[in-house]
N, C-alpha and C positions, 0 to 999 in steps of 0.2 A: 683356603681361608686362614687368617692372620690366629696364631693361638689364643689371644686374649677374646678374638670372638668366638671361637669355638669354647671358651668356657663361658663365655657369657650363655650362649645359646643352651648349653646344656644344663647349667644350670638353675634356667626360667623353668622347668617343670618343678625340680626342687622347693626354690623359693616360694612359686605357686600353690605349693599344696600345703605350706606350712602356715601361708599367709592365711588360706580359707580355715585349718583348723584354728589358727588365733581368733580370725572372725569368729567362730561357729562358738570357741570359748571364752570370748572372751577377755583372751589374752592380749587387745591390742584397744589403747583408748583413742582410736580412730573413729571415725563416723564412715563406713565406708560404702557407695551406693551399691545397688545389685549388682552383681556380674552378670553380663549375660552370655547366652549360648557362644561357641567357640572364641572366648575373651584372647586368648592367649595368641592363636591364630590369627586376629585380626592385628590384635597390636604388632605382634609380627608385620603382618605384611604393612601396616602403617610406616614400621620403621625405615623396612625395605625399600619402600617409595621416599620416604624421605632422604633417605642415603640417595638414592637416584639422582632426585631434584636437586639434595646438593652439591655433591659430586658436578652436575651438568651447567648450572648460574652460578654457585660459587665456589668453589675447590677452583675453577680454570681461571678465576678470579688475577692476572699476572699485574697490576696496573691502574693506579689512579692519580692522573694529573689534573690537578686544580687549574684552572684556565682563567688566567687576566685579559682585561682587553687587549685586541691586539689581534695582529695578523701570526698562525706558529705553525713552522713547517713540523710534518708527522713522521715518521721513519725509524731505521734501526742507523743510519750513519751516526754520525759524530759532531755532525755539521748542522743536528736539525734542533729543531727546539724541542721536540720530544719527544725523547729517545723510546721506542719501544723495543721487544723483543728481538732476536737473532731470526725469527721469523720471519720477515716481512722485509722488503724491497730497501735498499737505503733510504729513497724518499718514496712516499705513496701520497704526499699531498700538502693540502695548507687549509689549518680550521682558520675563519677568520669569528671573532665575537666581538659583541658591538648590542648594546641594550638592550640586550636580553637574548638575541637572536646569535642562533651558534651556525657557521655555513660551513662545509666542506667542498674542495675544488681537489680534482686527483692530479697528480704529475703526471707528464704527455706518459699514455706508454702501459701505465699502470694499471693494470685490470681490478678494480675493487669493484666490489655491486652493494645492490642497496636496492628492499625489493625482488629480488629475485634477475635485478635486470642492470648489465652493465652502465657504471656513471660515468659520463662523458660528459659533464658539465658540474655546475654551483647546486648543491643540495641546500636544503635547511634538514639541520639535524634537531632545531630545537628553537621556539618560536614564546617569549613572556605568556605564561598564565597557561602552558597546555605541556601536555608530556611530552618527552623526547622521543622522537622518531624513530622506527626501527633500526636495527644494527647496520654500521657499516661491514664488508665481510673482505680480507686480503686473504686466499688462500684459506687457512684451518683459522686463523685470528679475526676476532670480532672489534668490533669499535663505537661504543655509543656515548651519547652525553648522559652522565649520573648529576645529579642535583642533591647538595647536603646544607640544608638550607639554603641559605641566598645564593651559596655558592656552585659555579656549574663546573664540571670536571669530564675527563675524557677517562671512561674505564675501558680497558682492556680484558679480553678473554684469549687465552692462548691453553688449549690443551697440552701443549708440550713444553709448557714454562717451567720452571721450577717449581713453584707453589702445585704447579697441581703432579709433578713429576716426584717431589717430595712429600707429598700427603703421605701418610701411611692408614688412612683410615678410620671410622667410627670405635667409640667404650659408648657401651649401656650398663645399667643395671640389670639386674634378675628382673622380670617383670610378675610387679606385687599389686595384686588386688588391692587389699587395702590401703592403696596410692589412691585409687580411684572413690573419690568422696561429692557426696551431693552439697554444692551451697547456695542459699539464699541470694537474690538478689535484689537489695535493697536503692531503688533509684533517686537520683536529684530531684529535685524540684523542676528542673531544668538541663538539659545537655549543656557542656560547658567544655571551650574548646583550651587544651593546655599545652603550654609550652616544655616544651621536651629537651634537654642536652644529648647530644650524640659525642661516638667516643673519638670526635675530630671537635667537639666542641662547637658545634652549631647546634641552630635551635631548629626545631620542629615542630607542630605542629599537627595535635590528634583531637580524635572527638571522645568525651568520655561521658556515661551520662548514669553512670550511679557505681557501689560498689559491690562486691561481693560478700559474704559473710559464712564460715563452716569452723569446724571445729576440727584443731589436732594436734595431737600429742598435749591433749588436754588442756591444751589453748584455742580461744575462740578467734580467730583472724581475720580479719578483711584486707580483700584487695581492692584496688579500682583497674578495672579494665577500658582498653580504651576500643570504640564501637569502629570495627571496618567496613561492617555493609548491616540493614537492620538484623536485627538477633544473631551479629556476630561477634564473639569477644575475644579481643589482642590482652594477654598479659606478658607483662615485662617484667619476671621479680628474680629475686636474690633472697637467699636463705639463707642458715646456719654453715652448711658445706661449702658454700662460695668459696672458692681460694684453695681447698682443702680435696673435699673429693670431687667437687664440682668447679665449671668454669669461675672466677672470681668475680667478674661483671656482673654473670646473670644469667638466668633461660626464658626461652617463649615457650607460651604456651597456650592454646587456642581451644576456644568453646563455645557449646550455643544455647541460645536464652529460650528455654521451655515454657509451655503455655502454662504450667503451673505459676514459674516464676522464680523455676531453679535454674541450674545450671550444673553440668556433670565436669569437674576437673579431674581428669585423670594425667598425674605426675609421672605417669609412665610415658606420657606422649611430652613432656617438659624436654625441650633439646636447646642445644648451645647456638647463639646467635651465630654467623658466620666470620662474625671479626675473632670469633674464641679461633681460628687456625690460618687466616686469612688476611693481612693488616693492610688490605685493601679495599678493607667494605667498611662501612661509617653503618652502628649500629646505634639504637636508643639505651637509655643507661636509666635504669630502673628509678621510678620513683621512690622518697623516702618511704611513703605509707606501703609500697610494696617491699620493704627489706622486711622477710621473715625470720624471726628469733628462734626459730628449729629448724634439724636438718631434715632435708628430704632427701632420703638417700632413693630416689628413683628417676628414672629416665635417663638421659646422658650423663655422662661422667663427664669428669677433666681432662682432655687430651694431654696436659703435662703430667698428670698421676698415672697415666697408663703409659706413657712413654714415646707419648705419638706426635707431640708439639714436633718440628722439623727444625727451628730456629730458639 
């Protein structure tokens, strides 16, 4: 294990117990909810699953071609429209797009699947107004249509690319209870759907339908989160550490809407979008009302403050 996580890991018991005595005296003007039975443990294993999941959809992240209309040969030659990794066959094929609809046709010869079942003909990888179709697969390399805004692109997956061959890994903080705070949720009148810039500069498109409200470091805050399925909340925010001990962008951070009418954020589960190590992935870029004026020194760190940026 990398040394900076073997300090991190050791010491969350530390951090831990000095957090609960500030709670218990007082020492910290946080609002923080209860902790419950084995807190430290789960957020552990929380983390460790998300390491996983990143690690497997984005760290292998090698590739993103935007796609004009048109007919574009796929491969690692020289000779194709778009060049992928040392991986894969010189030519493996030809995406054609054309209003909305993206098709895939493989070169004689070329064994890709799709499905679990070799293509020997014209796929649709992606059809107006519905998701893109499961991965194309050559060997260890993936290949599906990404959408960032209006725009539709060819992302690539290669475990053995550079991006994910140069990762070096996750930085957390200690994991602090008094991260973890109860806040109000105060709703619209109305759901209201908003437009979002991503960090390719397209727009997108979330549902949001009221804000949040809690207090800390003796300020009272509100965010707006934006809804991904009922009583579930996406936040997108930026603090005081941005730039500094934190990603500069921004962190997500996800929670769910209690029948009280609160909601439990705990900062210890706050982690770096995937363009923080990956400049292959089109991520959202926090609204102004979510830039927060203190720092949250919990949950992920900055991969360039711990030495872990590759590039």
């Amino acid at each position: 294990m990398p040394a900076h996580l073997l300090f991190t890991r050791r010491t969350t018991v530390v951090a831990v117990a000095v957090s609960l005595v500030a709670c218990a005296g007082g020492g910290t003007d946080r609002q923080p909810a209860a902790v419950p039975p084995n807190y430290v443990a789960d957020v552990e294993a929380w983390r460790e699953k998300h390491e996983q999941d990143y690690r497997r959809e984005y760290v292998t992240i090698a590739g993103l071609h935007f796609l004009d209309p048109g007919a574009h040969t796929v491969g690692r030659g020289p000779g194709t429209d778009i060049v992928l990794s040392a991986h894969v066959p010189p030519t493996i094929g030809r995406l054609s797009v054309a209003d909305g609809f993206v098709r895939f046709e493989p070169a004689p010869g070329v064994p890709v699947e799709h499905r679990g079942k070799r293509v020997t003909g014209s796929v649709t990888l992606k059809e107006p107004g519905k998701p893109a179709a499961e991965e194309l697969i050559v060997g260890d390399v993936r290949l599906a249509i990404h959408q960032s805004g209006p725009r539709l692109s060819l992302r690539v997956w290669d475990p053995n690319g550079e991006p994910a061959t140069a990762f070096k890994g996750f930085a957390w903080f200690p994991i602090d209870p008094s991260y973890r705070l109860t806040a109000r949720f105060i709703p619209d009148d109305k759901p209201q759907t908003l437009t979002v810039l991503n960090t390719f500069n397209d727009e997108t498109t979330y549902t949001s339908e009221g804000v949040v409200e809690f207090e800390l470091q003796g300020r009272t805050v509100r965010l707006r989160p934006f809804t991904t399925r009922p009583r579930r909340f996406y936040f997108v925010l930026r603090d005081a550490s941005s730039g500094i001990e934190t990603y500069g962008t921004g962190r997500f951070l996800y929670s769910d809407l209690l029948d009280n009418g609160t909601t439990v954020l705990d900062f210890n589960q706050a982690y770096n979008p995937p363009c923080a190590f990956n400049p292959y992935t089109t991520c959202p870029i926090p609204l102004k009302e979510n830039i927060i004026p203190v720092r949250i020194l919990a949950g992920e760190r900055d991969y360039g403050s711990q030495g872990l940026r590759t590039k």
